[in-house]
N, C-alpha and C positions, 0 to 999 in steps of 0.2 A: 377387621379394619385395616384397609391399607398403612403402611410403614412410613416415616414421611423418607420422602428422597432428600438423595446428597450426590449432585454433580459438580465435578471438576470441569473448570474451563482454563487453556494454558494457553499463554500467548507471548510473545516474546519482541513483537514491533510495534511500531505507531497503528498500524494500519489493522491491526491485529487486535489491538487494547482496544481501539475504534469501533470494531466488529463486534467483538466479544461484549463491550457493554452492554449491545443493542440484544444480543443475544441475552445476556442476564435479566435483562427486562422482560423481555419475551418469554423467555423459559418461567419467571413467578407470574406471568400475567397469566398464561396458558395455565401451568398447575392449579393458579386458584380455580378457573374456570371448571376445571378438573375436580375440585375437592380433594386437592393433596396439597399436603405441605413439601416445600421445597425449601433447603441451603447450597447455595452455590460458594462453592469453593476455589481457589487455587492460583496462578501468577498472574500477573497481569500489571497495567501502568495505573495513570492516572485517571481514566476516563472509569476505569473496568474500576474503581475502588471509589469513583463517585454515585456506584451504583449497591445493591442492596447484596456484596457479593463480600466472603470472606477473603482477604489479601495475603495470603498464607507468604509468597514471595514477591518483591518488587520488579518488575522488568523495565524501568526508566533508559535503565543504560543498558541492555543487552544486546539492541538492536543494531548490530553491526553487522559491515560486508566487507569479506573477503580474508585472507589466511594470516595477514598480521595483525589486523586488528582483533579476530577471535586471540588469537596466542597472549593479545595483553592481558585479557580476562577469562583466562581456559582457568584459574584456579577457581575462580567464582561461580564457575560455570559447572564444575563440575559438584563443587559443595551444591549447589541447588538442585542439580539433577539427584544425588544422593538424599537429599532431604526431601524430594519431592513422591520419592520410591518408597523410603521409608515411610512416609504418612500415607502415599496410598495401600502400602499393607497392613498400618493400623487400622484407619478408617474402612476400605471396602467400599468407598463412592459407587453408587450404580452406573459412573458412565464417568467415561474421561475423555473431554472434548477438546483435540488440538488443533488451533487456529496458524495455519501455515509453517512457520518458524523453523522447515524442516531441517537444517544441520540439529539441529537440538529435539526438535521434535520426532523425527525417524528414528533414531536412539532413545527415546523416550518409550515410543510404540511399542517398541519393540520387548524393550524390558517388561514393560506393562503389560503384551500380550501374554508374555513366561510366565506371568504369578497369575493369571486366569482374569485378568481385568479388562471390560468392554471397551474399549475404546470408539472412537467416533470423530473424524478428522473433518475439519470445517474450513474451507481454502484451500486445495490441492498445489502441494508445492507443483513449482513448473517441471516437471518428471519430462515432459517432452523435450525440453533445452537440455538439463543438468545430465541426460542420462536417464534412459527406459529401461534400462536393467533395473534399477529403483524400483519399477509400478509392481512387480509380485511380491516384492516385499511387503507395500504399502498394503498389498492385495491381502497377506500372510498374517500383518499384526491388526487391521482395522476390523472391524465389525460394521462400518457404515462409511461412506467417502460421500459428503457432501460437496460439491461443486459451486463456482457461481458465476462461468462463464459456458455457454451452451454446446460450444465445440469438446469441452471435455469430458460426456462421458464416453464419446469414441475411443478415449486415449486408451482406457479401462476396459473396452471390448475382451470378452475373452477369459477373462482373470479370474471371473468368478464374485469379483469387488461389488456389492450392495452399493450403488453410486447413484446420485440424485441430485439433478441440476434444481436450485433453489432459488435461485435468480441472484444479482449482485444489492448487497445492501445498503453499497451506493447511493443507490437510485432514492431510494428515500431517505439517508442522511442529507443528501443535495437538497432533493427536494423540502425538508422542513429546515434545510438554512436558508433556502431564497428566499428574497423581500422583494416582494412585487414593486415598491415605490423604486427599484433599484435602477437606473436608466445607463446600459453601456454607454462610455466615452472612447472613441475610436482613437483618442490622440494618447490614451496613456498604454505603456507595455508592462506586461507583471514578469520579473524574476522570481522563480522560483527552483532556487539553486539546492533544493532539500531537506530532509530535518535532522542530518545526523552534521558534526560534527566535521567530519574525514572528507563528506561531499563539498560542503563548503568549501573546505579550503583548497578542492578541485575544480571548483569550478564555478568561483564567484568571481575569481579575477579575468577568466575568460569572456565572463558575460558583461563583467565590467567594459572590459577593451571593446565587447563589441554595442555597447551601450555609445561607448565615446565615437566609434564609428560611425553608426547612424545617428548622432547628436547631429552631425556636421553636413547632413541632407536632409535630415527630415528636424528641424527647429521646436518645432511646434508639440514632437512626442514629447512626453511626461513619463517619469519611470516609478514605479513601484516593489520595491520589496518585502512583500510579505514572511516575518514568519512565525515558528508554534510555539515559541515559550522564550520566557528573557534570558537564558542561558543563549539561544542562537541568536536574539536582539543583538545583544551585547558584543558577540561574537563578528557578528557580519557590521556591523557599526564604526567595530574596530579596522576589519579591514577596509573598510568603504573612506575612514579616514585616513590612513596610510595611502590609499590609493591616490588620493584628491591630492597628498601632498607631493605625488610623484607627475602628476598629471593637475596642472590646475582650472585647465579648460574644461573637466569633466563636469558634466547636468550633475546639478540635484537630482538627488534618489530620496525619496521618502520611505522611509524602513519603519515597518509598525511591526506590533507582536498581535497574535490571535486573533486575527480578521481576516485571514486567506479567504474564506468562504466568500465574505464581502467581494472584497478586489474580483474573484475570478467572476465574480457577476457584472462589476462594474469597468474592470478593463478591456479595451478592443483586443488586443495581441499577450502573446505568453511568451515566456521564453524557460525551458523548464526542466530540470532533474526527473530523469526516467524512473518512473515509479508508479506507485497508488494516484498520486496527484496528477496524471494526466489524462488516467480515467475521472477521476474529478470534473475535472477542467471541460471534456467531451462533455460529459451531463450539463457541464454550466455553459455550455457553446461556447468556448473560451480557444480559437486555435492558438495551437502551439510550433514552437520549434521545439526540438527535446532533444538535449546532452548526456551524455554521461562519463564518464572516467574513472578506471579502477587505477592501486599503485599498481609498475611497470610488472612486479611477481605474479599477481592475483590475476593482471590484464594476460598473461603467456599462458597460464593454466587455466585461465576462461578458455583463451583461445584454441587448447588443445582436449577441453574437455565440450565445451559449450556448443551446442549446435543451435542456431537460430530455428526456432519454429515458425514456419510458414515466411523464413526471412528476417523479421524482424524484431529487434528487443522491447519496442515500443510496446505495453499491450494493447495497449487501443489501435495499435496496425495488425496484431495477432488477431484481436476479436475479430476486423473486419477484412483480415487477409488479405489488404492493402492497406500502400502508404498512406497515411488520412495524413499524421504528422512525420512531416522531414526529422530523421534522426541520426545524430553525428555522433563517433565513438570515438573516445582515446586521442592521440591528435588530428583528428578530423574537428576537434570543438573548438575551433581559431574562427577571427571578427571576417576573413578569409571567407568562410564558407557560412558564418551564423548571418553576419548581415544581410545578403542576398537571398538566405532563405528566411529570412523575418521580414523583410520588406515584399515576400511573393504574398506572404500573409496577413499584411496590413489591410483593411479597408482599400478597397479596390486594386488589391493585388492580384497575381495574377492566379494566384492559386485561391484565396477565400472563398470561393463561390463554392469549392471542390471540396476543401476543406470543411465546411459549414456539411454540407449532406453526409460527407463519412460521419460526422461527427454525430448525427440524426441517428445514421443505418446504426451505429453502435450502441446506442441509447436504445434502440429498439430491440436488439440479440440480448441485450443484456438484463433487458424487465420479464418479469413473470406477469401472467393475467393473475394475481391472486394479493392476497394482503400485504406482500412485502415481503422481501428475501428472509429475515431477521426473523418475522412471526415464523415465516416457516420454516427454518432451521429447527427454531424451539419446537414444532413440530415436530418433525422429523427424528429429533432427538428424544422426548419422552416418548414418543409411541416405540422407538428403539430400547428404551428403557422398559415400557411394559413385557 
C-alpha cells in the first residue's frame, strides 16, 4: 500500500501565499483522485492557512524589499530558516515546494539540496534581472523549476533544469472574482500604491499630488483606494488625512479594505505599484500607469546590480516585450510626468486603444489550454513525487 505523502509548500509574500493556497487545494484534490493520502505542510500567510494546510511558520510580515528593510528582521529570519531545516530533517517530506521568495528561498534550496531533499521551485525568481549567474545554482539545488510566464523556459536553456511552463494562476483567481453584473465607470481612477508598508509611504503622497493635479482638469474623476487588510486601511487613512490638511482642495478619495478585485473590474483607469497587481489588473482590462520607488541605498545597488529584461520592470511589459503600461522609477514618479501619462490612458486617450490590445496579447501568453495553472502545478508536483 502506497505511504500517505507529506509536501512542504514555502512562501514568503502576498502573492506567494495567494499561489500556494490555490496549490494546497490542488495538490489534496489531485491525491484523492489518486487514492493517496496527502499533508501539506510548511510557511505561508493568511490565505495558505485558510486552506487544509499545516502552518508550521507565519509569513504575514516577511514580505519585504530591499537591504534595510531585510536587516530589521534578519534575526527572524534566520530562526525560521533554522527551524524550517531542522523539521525537514525530522520529517523527510517527499517534496519541498518554493514559491518565489528567492533571497530566502535560494538559501533555503540550497541547504535542502545538502541533506538529499527534493525540492521543486514554483515561480522563478527574476534570474534574468537580479543576475544569471544565479540560474546554475537554481539548476544545481532544484529537482523541477516550474514556471508561469512562457518566455522563461528559454532562460533555463542548457542547464540541464527539469523546467515546465504551467501557465499563470492568475488567470483563474481573476477570473472566479469577476462579477459579471460588474459594469466599468470611466470617470473613476484606482490607486494602487501596494501592500507592504515601506511602499506606501513611497509612494502614496506622490500619487496623491498627482490626484490633485488632474482634480483640476478633469472634475468629473472619482478616485479610489483600494486596499488588502486593515493594517494598510488604517495606514493610508492616516496619511490621506494629513494630506487633506495640508492641501484642502484635494477630491475625496474613497479607501476601502478587501475589494481590490472589485474596483479593478469596475474602474476605467489605474494608477499603480509595480508588482503582482499589475498583471492582475491586465486580466481585469484595467490600464495602468505603474510606479515604483526603492530607499536612495537599495535604488544605487538596484542600479549597479539590476539589469532590466527585455527593458522593462513592469511584468506585463516584460511578458509582452513592450510598453503595454507607461513606467516611472525613483524620481521619475512626480504629478510632472504621472498626470500626462494617466490622462493618455483615460477613456478616449490617446494611448487606451493601445493599451487595451497589449493587455489582451498578455492575457493570451500567459493562459494554458488546460485546467488551470494551479491543477497543473499540483500535477507536476506529485507526478515529481512518484
Amino acid at each position: 500500500m502506497d505511504k500517505d505523502l507529506n509536501i512542504w509548500i514555502i512562501s514568503g509574500e502576498s502573492s506567494g501565499d495567494m499561489y500556494g493556497a490555490r496549490l494546497c487545494r490542488e495538490l489534496h484534490a489531485e491525491a484523492a483522485r489518486r487514492g493517496r493520502k496527502l499533508r501539506v505542510a510548511g510557511m505561508g500567510g493568511p490565505r495558505m492557512a485558510g486552506t487544509d494546510m499545516e502552518i508550521m511558520v507565519d509569513s504575514t510580515e516577511l514580505g519585504v524589499v530591499g537591504i534595510v528593510e531585510v536587516l530589521k528582521i534578519i534575526g527572524k529570519i534566520v530562526r525560521i530558516f533554522k527551524l524550517l531545516l531542522r523539521k525537514a530533517d525530522q520529517e523527510k517530506p517527499d517534496a519541498i515546494v518554493l514559491i518565489d521568495y528567492p533571497g530566502f528561498n535560494l538559501r533555503l534550496a540550497k541547504q535542502l539540496h545538502k541533506r538529499g531533499h527534493k525540492v521543486i521551485w514554483y515561480v522563478s525568481p527574476q534570474v534574468w534581472s537580479w543576475g544569471k549567474r544565479r540560474i546554475p545554482k537554481l539548476a544545481e539545488y532544484c529537482n523541477k523549476m516550474m514556471v508561469i510566464f512562457p518566455f522563461e523556459p528559454e532562460i533555463y536553456a542548457g542547464t540541464g533544469l527539469d523546467v515546465e511552463f504551467v501557465g499563470h494562476p492568475l488567470i483563474e483567481i481573476m477570473t472566479e472574482k469577476r462579477a459579471p453584473d460588474v459594469v466599468r465607470d470611466p470617470n473613476t481612477l484606482l490607486l494602487l500604491p501596494g501592500s507592504r508598508t515601506m511602499e506606501i509611504n513611497r509612494l502614496l503622497i506622490p500619487m496623491f499630488n498627482t490626484v490633485l493635479e488632474l482634480s483640476r482638469n478633469h472634475s468629473k474623476l472619482r478616485v479610489v483606494l483600494p486596499t488588502p487588510r486593515q493594517k494598510i486601511f488604517d495606514h493610508c487613512t492616516a496619511v490621506y488625512s494629513k494630506f487633506r490638511e495640508l492641501h484642502p482642495d484635494m477630491p475625496d478619495i474613497k479607501i476601502t479594505s478587501g475589494d481590490t478585485a472589485y474596483w479593478q473590474q469596475r474602474a476605467g483607469t489605474g494608477l499603480a505599484a509595480s508588482g503582482t497587481v499589475t498583471v492582475e489588473c491586465a486580466i481585469a482590462r484595467l490600464p495602468l500607469v505603474v510606479v515604483y520607488k526603492l530607499n536612495f541605498f537599495t535604488a544605487v545597488l538596484a542600479w549597479m546590480l539590476v539589469r532590466l529584461y527585455r527593458g522593462f520592470f513592469t511584468m506585463v511589459n516584460v511578458i509582452a516585450d513592450k510598453e503595454v503600461f507607461e513606467e516611472f522609477f525613483q524620481y521619475r514618479v512626480n504629478p510632472g510626468n504621472l498626470v500626462p501619462a494617466v490622462e493618455r490612458i483615460l477613456p478616449g486617450g490617446s494611448r487606451r486603444t493601445e493599451v487595451e490590445g497589449g493587455m489582451d496579447e498578455v492575457v493570451r501568453l500567459i493562459s494554458v489550454d488546460m485546467d488551470g495553472a494551479s491543477h497543473r502545478a499540483a500535477v507536476v508536483c506529485l507526478d515529481a513525487v512518484k
